[in-house]
N, C-alpha and C positions, 0 to 999 in steps of 0.2 A: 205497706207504707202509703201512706196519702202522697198522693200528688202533686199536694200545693208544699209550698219552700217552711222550711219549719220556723218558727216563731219567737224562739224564747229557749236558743240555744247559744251561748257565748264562751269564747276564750278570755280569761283575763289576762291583759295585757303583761307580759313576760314570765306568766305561771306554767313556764311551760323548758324544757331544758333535755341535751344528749349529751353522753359522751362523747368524743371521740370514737370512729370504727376503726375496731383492729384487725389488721390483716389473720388471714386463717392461721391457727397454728403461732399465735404472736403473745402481746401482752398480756389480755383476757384471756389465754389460754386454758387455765387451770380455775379460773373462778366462777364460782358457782352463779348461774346467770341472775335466778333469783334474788339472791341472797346477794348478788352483786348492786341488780335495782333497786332494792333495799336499802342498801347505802348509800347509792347517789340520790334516790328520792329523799330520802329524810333530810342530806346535808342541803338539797335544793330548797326543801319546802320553808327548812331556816332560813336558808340566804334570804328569802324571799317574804320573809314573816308572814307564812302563811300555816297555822296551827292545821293540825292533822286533824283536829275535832269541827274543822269545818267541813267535812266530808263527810255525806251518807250515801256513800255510792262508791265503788272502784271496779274498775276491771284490768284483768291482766293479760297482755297477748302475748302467745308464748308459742313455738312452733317444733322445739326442739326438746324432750322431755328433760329435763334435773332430778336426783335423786330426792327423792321427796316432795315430788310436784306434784303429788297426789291431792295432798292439802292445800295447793294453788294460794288463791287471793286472798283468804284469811291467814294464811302461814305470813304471806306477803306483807299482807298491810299488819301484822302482830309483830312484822321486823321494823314499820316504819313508826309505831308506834301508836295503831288503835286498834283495839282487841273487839270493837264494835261494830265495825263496816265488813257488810258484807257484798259479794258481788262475785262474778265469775271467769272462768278461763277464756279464751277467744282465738282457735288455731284455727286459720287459713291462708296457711304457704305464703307467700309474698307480699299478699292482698288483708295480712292480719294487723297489721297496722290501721291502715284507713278501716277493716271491720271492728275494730276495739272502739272506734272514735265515734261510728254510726248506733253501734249497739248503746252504749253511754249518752248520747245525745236522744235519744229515743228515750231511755229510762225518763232524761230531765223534761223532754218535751212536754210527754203523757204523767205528767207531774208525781213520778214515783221515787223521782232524787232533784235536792235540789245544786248540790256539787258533787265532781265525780273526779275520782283521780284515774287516770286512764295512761297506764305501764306497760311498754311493752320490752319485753329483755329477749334474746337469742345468744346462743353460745355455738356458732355453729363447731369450735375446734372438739376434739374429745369428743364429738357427740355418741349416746348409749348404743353399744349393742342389744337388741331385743331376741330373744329366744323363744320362738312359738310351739307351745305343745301337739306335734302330730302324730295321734295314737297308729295313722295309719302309713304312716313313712314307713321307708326301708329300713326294719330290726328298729323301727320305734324312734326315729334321729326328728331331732325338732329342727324345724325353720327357723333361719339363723339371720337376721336383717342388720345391719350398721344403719345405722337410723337416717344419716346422711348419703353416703358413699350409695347404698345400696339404691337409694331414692334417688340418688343423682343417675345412676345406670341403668334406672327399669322405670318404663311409665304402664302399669298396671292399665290403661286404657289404648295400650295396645298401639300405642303412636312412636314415634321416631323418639330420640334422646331430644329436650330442648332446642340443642342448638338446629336441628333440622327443623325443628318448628319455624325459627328464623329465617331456616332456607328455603321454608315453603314460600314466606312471606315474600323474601328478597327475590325469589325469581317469581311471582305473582305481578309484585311491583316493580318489577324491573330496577332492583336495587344493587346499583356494582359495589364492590370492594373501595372501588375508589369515593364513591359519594361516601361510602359509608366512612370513610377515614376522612372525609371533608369534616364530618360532622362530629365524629371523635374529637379532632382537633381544635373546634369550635368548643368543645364541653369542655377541653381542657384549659381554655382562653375563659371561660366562668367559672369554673373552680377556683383557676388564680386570682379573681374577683374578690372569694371570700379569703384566701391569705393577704391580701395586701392593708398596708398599713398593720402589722403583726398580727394579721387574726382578727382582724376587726370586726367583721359580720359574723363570724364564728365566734365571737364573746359575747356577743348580744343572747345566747341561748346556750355556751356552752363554755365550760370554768377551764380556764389554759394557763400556762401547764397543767394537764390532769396528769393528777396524783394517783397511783396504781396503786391498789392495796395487793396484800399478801392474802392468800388464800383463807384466811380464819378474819379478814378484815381487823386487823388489829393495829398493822404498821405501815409506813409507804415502802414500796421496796422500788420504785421507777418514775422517771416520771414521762409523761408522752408530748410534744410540743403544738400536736393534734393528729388526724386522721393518721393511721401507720400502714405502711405498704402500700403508699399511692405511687405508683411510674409516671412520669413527665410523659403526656400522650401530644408531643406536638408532630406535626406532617410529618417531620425529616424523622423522627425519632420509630413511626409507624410503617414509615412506606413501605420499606423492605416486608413487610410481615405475609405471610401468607395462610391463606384460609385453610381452618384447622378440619372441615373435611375436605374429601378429594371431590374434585368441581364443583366445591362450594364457593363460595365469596364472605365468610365471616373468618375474620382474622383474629388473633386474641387480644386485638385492640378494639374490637366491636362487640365483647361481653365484658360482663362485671364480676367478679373474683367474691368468694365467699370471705365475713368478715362476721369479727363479735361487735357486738356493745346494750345499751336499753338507753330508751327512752320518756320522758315522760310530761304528757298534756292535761291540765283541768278545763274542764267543761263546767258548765253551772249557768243558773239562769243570771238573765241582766242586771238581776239586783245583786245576786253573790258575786258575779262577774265585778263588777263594781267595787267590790268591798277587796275584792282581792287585787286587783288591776293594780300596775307598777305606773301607770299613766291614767288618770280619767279622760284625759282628753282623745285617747285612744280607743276605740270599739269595734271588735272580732266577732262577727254574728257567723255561726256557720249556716248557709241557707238550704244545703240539699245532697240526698247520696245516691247512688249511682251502680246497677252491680248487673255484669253480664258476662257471656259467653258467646267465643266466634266459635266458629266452624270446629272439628276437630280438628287440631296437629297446627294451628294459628294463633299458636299462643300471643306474639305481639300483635296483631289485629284488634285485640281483646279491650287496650284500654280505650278504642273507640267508642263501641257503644256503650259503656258503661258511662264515661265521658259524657252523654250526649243524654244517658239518662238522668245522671247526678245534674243538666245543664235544666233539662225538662222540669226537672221536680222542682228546680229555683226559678222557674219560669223566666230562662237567659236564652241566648245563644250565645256561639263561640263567641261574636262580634262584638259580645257585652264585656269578654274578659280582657285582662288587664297581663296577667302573668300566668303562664304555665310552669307545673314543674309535673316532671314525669317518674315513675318508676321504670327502668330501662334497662334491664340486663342484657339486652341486645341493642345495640344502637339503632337498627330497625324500626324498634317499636315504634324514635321518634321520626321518623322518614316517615312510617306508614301514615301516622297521625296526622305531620303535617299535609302530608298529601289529601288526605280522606276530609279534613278540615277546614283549610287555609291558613292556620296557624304558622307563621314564619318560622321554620324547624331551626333557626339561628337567634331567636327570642325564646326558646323553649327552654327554662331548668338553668335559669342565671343564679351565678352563686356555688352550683354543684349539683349534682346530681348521682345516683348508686352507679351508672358507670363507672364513674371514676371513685368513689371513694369508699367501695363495697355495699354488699348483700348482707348483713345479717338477718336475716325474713321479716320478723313483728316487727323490729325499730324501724325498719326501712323508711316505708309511706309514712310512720308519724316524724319522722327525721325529717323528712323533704314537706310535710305539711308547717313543720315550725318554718324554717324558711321561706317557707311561700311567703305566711306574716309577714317575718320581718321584710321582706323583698318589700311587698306592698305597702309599711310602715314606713319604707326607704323613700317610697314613690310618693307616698304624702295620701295613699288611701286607694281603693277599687277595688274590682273582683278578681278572686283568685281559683284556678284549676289544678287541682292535684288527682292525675287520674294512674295505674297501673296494671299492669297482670301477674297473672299469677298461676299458677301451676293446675293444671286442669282445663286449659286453654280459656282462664276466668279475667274479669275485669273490676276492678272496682277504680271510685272515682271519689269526689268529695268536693262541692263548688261552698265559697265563703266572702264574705265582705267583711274589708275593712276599712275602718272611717278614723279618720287620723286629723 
């Protein structure tokens, strides 16, 4: 990637929308993730009067298989309704959101699309079991993976389970239980940011009451009044909590809970951006991305240098930015960052942030990228930082302006 900020890369203003995240094992239980984004994309792209044959470009981030994922983006965009567009799949673990948006911005940069619809859906409940053929097991027995569970319990690189990643961090940085629950309680004080006024920030990009279809998308069977399975994380409500290893310091008030839903952002150059925008007077350029690795077994360290390269390649520093939002499945992360940074770790991920209102993997980082917008749309315009990690002890990042 070139080093200078990219050029002729834009969001049109409100073309861009999530669901609601649902708790593991909850609403989105049973539906099929694909086939799920497929139907919030298509009813969004009406709401929005934006025809499907404005796209020559999509991509799908996806991190959890569906039956019949084989066929990916064209199965996808043939449920949203153009049997023309082609493009591809984008899995990487946490960080597959912000890479679905990099990959897409790249096609339209190097002028090889000039709009891109860019989905990202996870289902982490039900996820597949996988069966691996090993001729040479005991009496011929295959490898037998849960596609989630089993990824949750083994890091094939030979490091600690995640949350020890955490604990490398927290005892590095000299991170107590209790800062960490300072800052818990702080995220939960901007989360109730975006409920106030009934969901008012949270309508700007996302349709409430969402209406849950049934499994064959035929009928409503529920309806959700927004994010489901969020706990009230205030002081009183966490203190008691004790860290879930022994002489650790991360409580289950300082991770983030796995959760369904998808997503979905267009990309497209200044001109198509234009044509689609809910606003002209509104302008979302994304200017640069960002992608790294700390040390091993450091996973929240990760969205530092990523951070810092996504910041480079827009020729910024921190001191240029306006709003952070983070991916943060450990509350850590945002400690380490403000620390490594200067970034006011109580300015960080106003509105909400995957602490609090779940994991689903792909949607994650493009959930909290819609929001950065409208944060900065709120602000009356500036730069915004959407950085995270990701499994592998990886970082990805993504810096953007907006002019309002």
């Amino acid at each position: 990637m070139s080093a200078s900020a990219l050029e002729n890369v834009y969001v049109p203003y409100g073309a861009y929308w999530s669901t609601p995240f649902a708790k593991w094992q909850g609403s989105f239980q049973n539906l099929h993730s694909i086939k799920f984004a497929a139907h919030v994309a298509k009813e969004a792209l009406e709401d929005r009067d934006i025809p499907v044959e404005a796209f020559d470009h999509a991509i799908l981030g996806s991190t959890t298989p569906q039956k019949s994922g084989f066929y990916g983006l064209p199965w996808l965009m043939h449920m949203v309704g153009s049997d023309e567009v082609s493009g591809t799949v984008v899995s990487q673990a946490c960080a597959t959101g912000a890479r679905t948006l990099q990959s897409a911005a790249l096609e339209i940069e190097n002028d090889m699309a000039s709009a891109s619809l860019c989905i990202a859906a996870d289902r982490i409940s039900n996820s597949p079991t996988v069966i691996y053929p090993d001729p040479g097991g005991m009496a011929g027995a295959p490898v037998v993976e849960n596609w989630i569970l089993s990824n949750f319990d083994n890091d094939p690189l030979g490091g600690p389970a995640m949350v020890g990643t955490a604990e490398n961090c927290a005892r590095d940085w000299q991170v107590s239980t209790e800062e960490q629950h300072d800052v818990v309680a702080r995220r939960w004080e901007q989360y109730e940011m975006a409920l106030a006024d009934d969901h008012a920030f949270q309508k700007k990009y996302m349709k409430l009451p969402f209406q849950v279809p049934d499994a064959r998308f035929r009928k409503t069977v529920s309806e959700m009044p927004g994010d489901e399975g969020i706990r009230p994380a205030t002081r009183e409500a966490i203190s008691g909590l004790k860290p879930v290893m022994e002489d650790g310091t991360v409580t289950f008030a300082g991770q983030t809970h796995p959760a369904d839903g998808n997503c979905g952002v267009v990309l497209a150059t200044k001109e198509k951006a234009a044509e689609m925008s809910r606003d002209a007077g509104v302008e979302i350029q994304i200017l640069g991305f960002g992608s790294a690795r700390a040390k091993p077994h450091y996973m929240p360290a990760a969205p530092v240098p990523a951070a810092q390269k996504a910041l480079g390649m827009a020729g910024l520093t921190i001191a240029d930015v306006d709003a952070v939002k983070t991916h943060n499945p450990f509350v850590v992360n945002d400690v380490v960052f403000a620390r490594e940074t200067g970034f006011d770790v109580n300015q960080m991920n106003n509105y909400g942030c995957s602490l609090i209102f779940g994991h689903p993997n792909g949607p994650t980082g493009m959930r909290q990228t819609v929001e950065l917008i409208e944060e900065l749309v709120q602000r009356g315009g500036g730069i915004g930082l959407f950085t995270g990690c990701a499994a592998g002890d990886t970082g990805m990042a993504l810096v953007l302006k907006v002019t309002a």
